[in-house]
Backbone of each chain as nested JSON, in Angstrom:
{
  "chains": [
    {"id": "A", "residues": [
      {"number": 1, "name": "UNK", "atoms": {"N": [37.201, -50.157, 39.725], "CA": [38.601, -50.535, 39.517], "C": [38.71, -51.409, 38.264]}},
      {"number": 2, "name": "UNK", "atoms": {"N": [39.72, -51.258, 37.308], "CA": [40.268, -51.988, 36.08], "C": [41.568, -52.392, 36.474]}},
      {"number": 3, "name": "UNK", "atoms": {"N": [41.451, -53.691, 35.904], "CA": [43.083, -54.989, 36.42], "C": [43.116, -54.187, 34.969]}},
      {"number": 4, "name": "UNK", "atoms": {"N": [44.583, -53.922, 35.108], "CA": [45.231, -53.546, 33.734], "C": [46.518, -54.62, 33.953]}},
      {"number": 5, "name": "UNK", "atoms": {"N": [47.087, -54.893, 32.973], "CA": [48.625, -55.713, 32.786], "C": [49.011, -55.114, 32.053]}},
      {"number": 6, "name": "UNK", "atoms": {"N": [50.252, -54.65, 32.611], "CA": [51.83, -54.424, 32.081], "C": [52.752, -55.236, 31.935]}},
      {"number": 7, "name": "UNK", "atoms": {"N": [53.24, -55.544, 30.488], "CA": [54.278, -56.478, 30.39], "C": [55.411, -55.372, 29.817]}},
      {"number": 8, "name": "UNK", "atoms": {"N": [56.528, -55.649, 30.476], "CA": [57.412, -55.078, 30.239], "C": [59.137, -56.172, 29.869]}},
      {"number": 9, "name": "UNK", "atoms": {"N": [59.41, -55.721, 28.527], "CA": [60.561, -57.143, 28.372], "C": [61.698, -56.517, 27.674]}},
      {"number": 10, "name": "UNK", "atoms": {"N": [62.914, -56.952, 27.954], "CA": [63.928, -56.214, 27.132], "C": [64.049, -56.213, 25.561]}},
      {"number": 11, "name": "UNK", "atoms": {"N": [64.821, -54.85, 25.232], "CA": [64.514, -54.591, 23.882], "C": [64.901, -55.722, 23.158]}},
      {"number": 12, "name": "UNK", "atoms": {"N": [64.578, -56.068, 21.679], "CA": [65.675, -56.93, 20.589], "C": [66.71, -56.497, 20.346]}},
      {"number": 13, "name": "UNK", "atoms": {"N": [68.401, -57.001, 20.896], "CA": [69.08, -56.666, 20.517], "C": [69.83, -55.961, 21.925]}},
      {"number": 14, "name": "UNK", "atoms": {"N": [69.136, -55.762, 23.407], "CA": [69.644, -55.867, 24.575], "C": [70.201, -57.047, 25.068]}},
      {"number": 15, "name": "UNK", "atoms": {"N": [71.468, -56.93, 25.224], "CA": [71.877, -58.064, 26.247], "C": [70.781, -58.293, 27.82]}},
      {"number": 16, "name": "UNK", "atoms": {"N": [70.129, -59.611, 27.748], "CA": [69.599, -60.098, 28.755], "C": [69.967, -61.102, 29.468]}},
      {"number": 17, "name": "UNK", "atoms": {"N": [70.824, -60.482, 30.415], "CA": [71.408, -61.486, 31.416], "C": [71.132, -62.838, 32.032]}},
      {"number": 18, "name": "UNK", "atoms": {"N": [69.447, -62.018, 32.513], "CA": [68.678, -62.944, 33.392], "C": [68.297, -64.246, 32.019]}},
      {"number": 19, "name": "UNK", "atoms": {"N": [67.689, -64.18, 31.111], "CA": [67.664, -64.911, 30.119], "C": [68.814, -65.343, 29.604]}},
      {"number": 20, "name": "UNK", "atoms": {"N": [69.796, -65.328, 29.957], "CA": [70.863, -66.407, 29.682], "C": [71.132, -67.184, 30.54]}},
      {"number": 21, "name": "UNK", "atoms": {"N": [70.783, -66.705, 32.188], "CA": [71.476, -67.755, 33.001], "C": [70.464, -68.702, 32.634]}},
      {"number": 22, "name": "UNK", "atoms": {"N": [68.98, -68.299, 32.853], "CA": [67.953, -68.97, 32.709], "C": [68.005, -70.201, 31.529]}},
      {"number": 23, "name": "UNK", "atoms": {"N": [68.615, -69.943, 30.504], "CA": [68.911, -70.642, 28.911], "C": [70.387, -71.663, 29.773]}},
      {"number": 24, "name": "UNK", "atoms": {"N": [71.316, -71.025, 30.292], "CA": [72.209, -72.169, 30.767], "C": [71.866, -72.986, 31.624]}},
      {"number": 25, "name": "UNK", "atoms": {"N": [71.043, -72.619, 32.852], "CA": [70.709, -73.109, 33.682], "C": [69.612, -74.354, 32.878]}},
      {"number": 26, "name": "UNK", "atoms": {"N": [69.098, -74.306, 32.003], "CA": [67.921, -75.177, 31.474], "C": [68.752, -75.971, 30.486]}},
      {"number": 27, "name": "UNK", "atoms": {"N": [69.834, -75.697, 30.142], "CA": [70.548, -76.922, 29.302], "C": [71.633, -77.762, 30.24]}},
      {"number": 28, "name": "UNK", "atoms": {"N": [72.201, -76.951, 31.347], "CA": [72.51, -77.766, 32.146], "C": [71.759, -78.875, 32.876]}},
      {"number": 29, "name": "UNK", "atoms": {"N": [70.421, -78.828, 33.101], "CA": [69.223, -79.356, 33.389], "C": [69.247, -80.616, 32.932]}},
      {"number": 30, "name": "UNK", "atoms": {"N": [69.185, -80.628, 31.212], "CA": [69.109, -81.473, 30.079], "C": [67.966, -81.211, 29.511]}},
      {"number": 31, "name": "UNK", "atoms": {"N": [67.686, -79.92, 29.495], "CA": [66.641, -79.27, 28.561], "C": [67.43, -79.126, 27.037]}},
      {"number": 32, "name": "UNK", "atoms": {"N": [67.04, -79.701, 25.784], "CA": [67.935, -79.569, 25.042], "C": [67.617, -78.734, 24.087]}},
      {"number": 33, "name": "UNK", "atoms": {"N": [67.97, -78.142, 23.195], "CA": [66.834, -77.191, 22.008], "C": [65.95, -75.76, 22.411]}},
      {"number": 34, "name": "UNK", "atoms": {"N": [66.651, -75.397, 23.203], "CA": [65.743, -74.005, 23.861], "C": [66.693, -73.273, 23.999]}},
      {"number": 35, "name": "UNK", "atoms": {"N": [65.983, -71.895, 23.074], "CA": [66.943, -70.806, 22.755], "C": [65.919, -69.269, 23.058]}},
      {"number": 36, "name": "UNK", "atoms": {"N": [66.633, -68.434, 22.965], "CA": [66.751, -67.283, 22.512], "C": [65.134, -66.847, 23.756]}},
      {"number": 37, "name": "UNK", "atoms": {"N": [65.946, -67.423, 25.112], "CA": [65.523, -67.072, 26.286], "C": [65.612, -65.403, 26.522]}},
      {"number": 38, "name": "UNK", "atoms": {"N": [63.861, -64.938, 27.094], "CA": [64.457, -63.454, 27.248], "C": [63.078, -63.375, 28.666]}},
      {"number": 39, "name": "UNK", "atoms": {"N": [63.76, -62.463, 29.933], "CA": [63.367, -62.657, 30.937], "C": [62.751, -61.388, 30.848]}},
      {"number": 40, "name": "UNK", "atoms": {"N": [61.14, -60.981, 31.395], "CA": [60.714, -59.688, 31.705], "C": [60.005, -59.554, 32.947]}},
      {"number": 41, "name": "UNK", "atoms": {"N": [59.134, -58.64, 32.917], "CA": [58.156, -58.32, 33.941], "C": [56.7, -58.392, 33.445]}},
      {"number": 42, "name": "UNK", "atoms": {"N": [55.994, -58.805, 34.684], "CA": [54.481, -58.921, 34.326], "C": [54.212, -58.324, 35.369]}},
      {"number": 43, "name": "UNK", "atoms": {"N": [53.056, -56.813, 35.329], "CA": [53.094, -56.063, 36.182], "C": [50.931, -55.969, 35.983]}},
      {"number": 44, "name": "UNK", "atoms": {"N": [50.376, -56.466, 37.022], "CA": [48.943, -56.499, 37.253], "C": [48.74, -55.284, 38.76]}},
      {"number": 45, "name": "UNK", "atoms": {"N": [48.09, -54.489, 37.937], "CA": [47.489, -53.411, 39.246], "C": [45.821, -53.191, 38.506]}},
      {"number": 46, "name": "UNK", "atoms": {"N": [45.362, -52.549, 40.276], "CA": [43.813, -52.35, 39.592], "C": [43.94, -50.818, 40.087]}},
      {"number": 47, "name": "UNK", "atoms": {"N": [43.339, -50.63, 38.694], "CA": [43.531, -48.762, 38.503], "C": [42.076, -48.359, 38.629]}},
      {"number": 48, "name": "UNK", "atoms": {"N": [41.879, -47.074, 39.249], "CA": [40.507, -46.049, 39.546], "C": [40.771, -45.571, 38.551]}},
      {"number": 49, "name": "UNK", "atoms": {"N": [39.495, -44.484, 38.436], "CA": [39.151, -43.133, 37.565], "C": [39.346, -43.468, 36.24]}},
      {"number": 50, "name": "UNK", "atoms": {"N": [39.294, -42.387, 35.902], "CA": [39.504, -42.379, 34.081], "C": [40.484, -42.954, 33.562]}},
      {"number": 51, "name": "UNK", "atoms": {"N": [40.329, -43.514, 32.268], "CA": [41.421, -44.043, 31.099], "C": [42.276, -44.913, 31.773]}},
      {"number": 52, "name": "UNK", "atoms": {"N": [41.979, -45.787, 32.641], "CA": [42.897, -46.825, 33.183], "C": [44.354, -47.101, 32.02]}},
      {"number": 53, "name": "UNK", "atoms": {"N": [44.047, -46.991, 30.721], "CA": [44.82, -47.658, 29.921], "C": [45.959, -46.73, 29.881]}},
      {"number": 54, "name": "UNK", "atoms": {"N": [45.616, -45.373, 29.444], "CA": [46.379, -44.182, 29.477], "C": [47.089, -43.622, 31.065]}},
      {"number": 55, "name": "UNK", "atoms": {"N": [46.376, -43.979, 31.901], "CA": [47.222, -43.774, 33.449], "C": [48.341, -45.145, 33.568]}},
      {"number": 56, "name": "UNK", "atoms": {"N": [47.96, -46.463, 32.994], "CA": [49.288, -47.351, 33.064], "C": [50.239, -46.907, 31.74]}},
      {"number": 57, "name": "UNK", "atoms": {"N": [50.454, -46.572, 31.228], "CA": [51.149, -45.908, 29.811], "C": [51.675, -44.66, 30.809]}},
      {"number": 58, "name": "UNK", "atoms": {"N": [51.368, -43.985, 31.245], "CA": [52.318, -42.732, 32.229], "C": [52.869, -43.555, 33.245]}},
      {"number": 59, "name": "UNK", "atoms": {"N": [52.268, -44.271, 33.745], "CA": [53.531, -45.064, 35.105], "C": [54.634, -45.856, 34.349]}},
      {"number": 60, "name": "UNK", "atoms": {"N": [53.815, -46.431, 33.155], "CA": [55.542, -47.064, 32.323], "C": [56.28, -45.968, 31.822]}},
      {"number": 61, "name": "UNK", "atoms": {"N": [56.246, -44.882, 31.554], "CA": [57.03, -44.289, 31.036], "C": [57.616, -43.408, 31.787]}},
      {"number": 62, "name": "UNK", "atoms": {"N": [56.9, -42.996, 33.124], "CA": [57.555, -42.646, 34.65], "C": [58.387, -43.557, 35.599]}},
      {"number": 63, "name": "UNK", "atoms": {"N": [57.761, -44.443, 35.537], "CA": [58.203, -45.303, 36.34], "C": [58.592, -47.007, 35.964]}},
      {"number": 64, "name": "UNK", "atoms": {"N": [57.808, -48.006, 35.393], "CA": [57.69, -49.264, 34.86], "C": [58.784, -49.678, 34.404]}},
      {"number": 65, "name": "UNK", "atoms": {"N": [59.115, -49.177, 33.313], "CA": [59.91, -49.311, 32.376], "C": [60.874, -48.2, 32.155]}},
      {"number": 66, "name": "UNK", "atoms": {"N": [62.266, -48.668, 31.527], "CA": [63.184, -48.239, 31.207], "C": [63.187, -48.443, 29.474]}},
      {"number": 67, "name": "UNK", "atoms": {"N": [62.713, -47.322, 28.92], "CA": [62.712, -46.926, 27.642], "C": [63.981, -47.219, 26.812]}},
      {"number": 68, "name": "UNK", "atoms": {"N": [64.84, -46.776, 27.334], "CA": [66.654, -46.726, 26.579], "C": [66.678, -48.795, 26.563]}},
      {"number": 69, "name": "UNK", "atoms": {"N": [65.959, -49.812, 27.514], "CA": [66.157, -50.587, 27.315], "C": [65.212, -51.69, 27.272]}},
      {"number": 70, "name": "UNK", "atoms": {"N": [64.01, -51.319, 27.673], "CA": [62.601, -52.102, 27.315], "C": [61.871, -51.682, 26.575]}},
      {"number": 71, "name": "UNK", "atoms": {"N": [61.068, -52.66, 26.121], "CA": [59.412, -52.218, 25.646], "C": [58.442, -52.249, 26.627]}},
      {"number": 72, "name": "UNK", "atoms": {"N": [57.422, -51.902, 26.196], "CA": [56.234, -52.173, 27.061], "C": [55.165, -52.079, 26.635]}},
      {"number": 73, "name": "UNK", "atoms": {"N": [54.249, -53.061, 26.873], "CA": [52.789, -53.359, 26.328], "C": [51.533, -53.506, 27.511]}},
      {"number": 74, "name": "UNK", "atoms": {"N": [50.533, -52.298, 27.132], "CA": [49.252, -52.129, 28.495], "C": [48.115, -53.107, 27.921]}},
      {"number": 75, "name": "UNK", "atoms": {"N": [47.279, -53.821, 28.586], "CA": [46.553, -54.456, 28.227], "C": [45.218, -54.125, 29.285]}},
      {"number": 76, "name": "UNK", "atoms": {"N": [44.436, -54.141, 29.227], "CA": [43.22, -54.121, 29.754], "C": [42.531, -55.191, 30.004]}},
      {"number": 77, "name": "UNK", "atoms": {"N": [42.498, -55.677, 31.059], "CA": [42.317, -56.89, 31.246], "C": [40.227, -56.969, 31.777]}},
      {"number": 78, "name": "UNK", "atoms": {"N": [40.401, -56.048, 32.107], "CA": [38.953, -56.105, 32.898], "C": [38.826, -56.028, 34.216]}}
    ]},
    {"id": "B", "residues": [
      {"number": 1, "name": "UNK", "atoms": {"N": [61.12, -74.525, 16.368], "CA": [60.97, -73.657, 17.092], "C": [59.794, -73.59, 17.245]}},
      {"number": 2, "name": "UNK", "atoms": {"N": [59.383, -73.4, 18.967], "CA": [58.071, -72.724, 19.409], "C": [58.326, -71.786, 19.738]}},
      {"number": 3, "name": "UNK", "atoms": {"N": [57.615, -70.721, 19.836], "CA": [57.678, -69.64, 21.249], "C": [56.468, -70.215, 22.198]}},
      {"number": 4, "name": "UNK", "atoms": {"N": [57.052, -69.942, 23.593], "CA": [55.91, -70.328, 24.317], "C": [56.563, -69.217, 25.719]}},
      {"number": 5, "name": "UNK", "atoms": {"N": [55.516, -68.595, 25.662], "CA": [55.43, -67.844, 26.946], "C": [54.974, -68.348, 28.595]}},
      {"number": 6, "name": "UNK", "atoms": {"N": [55.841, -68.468, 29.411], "CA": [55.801, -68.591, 30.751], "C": [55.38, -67.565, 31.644]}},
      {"number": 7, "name": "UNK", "atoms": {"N": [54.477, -67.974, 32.457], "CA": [54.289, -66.167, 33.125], "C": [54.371, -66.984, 34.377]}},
      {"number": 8, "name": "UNK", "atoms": {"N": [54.803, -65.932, 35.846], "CA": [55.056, -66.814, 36.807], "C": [54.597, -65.492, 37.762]}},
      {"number": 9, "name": "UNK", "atoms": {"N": [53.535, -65.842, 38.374], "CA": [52.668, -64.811, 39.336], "C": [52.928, -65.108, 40.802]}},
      {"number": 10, "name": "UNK", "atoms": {"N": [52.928, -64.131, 41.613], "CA": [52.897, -64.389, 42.911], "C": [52.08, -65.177, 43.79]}},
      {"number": 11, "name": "UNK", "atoms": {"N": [51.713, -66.175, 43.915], "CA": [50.429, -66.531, 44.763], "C": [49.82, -65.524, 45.363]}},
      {"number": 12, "name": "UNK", "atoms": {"N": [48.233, -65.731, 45.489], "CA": [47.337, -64.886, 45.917], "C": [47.432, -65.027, 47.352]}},
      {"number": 13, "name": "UNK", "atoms": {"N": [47.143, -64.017, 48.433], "CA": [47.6, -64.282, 49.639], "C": [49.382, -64.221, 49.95]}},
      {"number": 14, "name": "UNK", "atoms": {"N": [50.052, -64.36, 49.046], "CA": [51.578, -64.909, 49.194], "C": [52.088, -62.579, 49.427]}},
      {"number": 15, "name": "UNK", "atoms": {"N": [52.468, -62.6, 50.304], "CA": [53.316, -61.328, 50.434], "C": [54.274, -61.417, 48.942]}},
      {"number": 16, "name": "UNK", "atoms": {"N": [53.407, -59.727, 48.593], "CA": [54.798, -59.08, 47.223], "C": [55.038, -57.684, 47.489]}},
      {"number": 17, "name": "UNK", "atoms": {"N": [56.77, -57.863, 48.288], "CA": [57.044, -56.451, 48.393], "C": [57.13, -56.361, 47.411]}},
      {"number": 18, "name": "UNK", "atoms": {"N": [57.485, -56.776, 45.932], "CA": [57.679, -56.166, 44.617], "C": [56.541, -55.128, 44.0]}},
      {"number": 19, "name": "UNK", "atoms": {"N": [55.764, -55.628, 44.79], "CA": [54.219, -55.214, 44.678], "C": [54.087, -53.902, 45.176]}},
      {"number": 20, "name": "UNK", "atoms": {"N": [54.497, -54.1, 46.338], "CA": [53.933, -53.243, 47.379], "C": [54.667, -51.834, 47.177]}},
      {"number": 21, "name": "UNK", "atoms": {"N": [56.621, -52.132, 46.607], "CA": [56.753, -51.023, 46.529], "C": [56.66, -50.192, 45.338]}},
      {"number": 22, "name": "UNK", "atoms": {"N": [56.245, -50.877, 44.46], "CA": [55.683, -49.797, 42.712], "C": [54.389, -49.644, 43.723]}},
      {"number": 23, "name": "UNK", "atoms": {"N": [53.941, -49.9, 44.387], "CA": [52.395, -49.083, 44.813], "C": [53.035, -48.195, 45.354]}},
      {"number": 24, "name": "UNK", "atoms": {"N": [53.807, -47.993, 46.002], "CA": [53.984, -46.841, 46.825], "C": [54.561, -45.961, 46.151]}},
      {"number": 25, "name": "UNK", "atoms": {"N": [55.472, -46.494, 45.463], "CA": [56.38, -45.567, 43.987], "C": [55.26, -44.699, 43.643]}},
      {"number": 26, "name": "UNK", "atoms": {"N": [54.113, -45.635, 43.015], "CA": [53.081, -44.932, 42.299], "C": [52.067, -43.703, 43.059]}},
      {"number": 27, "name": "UNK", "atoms": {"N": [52.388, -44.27, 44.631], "CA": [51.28, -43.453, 45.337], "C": [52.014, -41.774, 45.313]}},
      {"number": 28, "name": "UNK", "atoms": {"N": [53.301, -42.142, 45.504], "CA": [54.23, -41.041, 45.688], "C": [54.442, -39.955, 44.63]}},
      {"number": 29, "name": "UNK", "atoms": {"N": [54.154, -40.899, 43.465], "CA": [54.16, -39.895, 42.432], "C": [52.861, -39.401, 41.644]}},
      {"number": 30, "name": "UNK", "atoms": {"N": [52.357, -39.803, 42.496], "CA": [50.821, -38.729, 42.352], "C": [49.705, -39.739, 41.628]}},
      {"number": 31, "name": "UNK", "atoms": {"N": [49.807, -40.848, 41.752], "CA": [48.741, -42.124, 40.685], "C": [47.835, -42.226, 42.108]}},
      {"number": 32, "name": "UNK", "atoms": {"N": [46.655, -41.819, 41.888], "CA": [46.019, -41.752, 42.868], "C": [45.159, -43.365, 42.689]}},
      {"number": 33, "name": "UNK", "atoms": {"N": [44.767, -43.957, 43.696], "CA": [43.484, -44.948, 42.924], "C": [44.168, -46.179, 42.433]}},
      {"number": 34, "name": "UNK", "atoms": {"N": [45.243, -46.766, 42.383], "CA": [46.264, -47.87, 42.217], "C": [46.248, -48.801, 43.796]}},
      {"number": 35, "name": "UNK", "atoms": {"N": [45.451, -49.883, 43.537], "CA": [45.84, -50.691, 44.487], "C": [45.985, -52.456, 43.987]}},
      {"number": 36, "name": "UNK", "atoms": {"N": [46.504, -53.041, 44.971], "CA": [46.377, -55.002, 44.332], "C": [47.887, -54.936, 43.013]}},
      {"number": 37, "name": "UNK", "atoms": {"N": [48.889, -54.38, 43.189], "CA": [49.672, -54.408, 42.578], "C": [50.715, -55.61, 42.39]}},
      {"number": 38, "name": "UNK", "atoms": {"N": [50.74, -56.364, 41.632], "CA": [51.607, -57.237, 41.61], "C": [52.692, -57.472, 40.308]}},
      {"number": 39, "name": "UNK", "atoms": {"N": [53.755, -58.222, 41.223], "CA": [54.647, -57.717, 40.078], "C": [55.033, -59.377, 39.759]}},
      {"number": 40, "name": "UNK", "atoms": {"N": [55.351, -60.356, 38.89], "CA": [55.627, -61.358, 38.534], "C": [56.488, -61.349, 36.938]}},
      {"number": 41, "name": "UNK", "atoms": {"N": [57.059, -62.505, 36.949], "CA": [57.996, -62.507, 35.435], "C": [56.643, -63.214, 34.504]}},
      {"number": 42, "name": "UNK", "atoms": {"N": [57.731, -62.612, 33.255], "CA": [57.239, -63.082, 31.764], "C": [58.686, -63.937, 31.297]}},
      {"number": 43, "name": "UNK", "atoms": {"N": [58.682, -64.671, 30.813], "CA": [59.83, -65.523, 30.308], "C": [59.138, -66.1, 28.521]}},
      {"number": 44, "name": "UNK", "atoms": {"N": [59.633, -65.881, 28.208], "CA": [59.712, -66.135, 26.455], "C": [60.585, -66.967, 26.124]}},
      {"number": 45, "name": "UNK", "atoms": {"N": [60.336, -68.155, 25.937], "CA": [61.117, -69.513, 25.341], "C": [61.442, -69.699, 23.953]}},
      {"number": 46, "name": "UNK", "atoms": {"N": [62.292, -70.303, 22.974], "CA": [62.371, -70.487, 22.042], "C": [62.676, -72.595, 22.103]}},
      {"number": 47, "name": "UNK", "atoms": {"N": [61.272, -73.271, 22.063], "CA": [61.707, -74.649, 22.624], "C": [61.178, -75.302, 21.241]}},
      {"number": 48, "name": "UNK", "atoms": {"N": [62.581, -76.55, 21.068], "CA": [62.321, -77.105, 19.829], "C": [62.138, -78.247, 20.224]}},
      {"number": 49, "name": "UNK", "atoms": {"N": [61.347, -79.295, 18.929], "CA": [61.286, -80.812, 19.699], "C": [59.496, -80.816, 20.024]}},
      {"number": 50, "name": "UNK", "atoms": {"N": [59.447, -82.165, 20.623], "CA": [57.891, -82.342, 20.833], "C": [57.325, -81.787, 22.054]}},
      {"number": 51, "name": "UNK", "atoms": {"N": [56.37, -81.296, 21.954], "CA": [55.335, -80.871, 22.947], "C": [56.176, -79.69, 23.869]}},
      {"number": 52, "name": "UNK", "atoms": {"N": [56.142, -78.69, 23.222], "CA": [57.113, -77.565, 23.496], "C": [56.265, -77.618, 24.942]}},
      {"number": 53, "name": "UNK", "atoms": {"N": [54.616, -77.409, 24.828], "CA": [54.129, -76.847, 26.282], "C": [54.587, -78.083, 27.286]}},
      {"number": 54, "name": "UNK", "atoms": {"N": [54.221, -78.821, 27.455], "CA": [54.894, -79.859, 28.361], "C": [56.36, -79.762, 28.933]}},
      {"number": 55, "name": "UNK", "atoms": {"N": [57.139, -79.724, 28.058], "CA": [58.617, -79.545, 28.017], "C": [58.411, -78.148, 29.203]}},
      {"number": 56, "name": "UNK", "atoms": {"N": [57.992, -77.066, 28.499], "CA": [57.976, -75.324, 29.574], "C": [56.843, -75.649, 31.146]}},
      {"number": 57, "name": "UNK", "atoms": {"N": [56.304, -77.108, 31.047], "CA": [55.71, -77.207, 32.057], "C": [56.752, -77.543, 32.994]}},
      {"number": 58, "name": "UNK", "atoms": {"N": [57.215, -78.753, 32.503], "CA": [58.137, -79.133, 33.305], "C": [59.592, -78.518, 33.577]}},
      {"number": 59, "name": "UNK", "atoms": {"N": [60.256, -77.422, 32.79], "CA": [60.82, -76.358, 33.276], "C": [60.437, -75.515, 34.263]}},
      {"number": 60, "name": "UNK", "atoms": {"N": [58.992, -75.228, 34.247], "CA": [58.183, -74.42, 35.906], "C": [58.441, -75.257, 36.729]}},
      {"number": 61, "name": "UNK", "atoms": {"N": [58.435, -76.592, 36.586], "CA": [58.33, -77.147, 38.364], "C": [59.881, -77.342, 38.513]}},
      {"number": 62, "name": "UNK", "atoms": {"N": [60.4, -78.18, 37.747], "CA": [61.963, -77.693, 38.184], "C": [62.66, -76.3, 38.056]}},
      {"number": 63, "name": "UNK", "atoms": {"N": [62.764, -75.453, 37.369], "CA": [62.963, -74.522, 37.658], "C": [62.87, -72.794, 37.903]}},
      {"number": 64, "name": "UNK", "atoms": {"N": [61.968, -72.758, 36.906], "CA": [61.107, -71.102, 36.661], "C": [60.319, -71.054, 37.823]}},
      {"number": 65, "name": "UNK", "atoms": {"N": [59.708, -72.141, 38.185], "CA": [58.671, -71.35, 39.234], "C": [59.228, -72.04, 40.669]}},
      {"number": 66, "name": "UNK", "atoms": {"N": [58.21, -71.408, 41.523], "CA": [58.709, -71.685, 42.611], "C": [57.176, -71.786, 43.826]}},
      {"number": 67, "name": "UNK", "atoms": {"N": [56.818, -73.148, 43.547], "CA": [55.495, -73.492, 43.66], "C": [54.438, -73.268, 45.114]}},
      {"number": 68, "name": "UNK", "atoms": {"N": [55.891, -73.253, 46.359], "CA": [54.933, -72.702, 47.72], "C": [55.142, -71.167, 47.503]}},
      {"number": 69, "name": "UNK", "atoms": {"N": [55.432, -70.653, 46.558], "CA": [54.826, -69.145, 46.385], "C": [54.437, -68.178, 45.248]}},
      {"number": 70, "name": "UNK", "atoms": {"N": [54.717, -69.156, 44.536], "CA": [54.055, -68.585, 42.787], "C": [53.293, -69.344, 41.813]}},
      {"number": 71, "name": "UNK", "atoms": {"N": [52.457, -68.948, 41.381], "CA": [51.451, -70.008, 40.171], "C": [52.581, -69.587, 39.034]}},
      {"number": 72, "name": "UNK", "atoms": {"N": [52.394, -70.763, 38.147], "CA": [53.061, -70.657, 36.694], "C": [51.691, -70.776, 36.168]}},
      {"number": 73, "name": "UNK", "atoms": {"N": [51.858, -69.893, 34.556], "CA": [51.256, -70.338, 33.614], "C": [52.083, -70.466, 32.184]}},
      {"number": 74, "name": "UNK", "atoms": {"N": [51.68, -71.744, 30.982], "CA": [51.883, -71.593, 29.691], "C": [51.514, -71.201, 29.023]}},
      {"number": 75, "name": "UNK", "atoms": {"N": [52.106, -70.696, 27.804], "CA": [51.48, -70.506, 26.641], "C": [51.981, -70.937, 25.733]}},
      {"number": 76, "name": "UNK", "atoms": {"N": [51.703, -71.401, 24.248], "CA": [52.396, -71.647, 23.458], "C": [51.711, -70.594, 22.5]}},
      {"number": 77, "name": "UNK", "atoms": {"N": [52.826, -69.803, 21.946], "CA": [52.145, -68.507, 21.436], "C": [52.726, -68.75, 19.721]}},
      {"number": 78, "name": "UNK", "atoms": {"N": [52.891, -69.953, 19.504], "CA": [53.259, -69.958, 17.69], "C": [54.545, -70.452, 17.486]}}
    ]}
  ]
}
């Protein structure tokens, strides 16, 4: 088995909701000077068989992620 | 400006249906060999001022994380 990580985060230039409440919610706080908040996913599975890297790259693009509005980056963690 | 990346994981032991159901998503759609799936946020800060990591620490305990069921981690990525 290979821990692979999937990070998956909205595009530049998507409105990100969750990263704004998050940005209001932290200046209401009295967090002062913190901007350009953007909220994603961190997705850790341990993959069998071949090309672990290339089988998480088909579940993001089947399943993970929403292309029309994320990116997504596979990492191989070990 | 820093960027400093927040990642906020499920505790180990801690139940993740978020988890559980991209495993099953995945089992369903034919990813054979996928198990230990977990799903947790990525949060990307833009924090100005001193000691950006400190500052995003103390944003996890008051508010990003949520400590009887998720580890936080920092980063200060530049």
């Amino acid at each position: 088995m290979t821990l692979v990580v999937v990070t998956v985060m909205p595009k530049k230039g998507v409105l990100d909701p969750q990263g704004q409440a998050v940005q209001g919610a932290l200046a209401h706080m009295g967090f002062a000077g913190v901007s350009d908040v953007r909220v994603g996913k961190r997705i850790e599975l341990e993959i069998g068989g071949d090309d672990p890297a290339g089988q998480a790259t088909r579940m993001c693009e089947d399943l993970l992620a929403n292309n029309l509005i994320e990116d997504y980056s596979v990492e191989v963690a070990g």
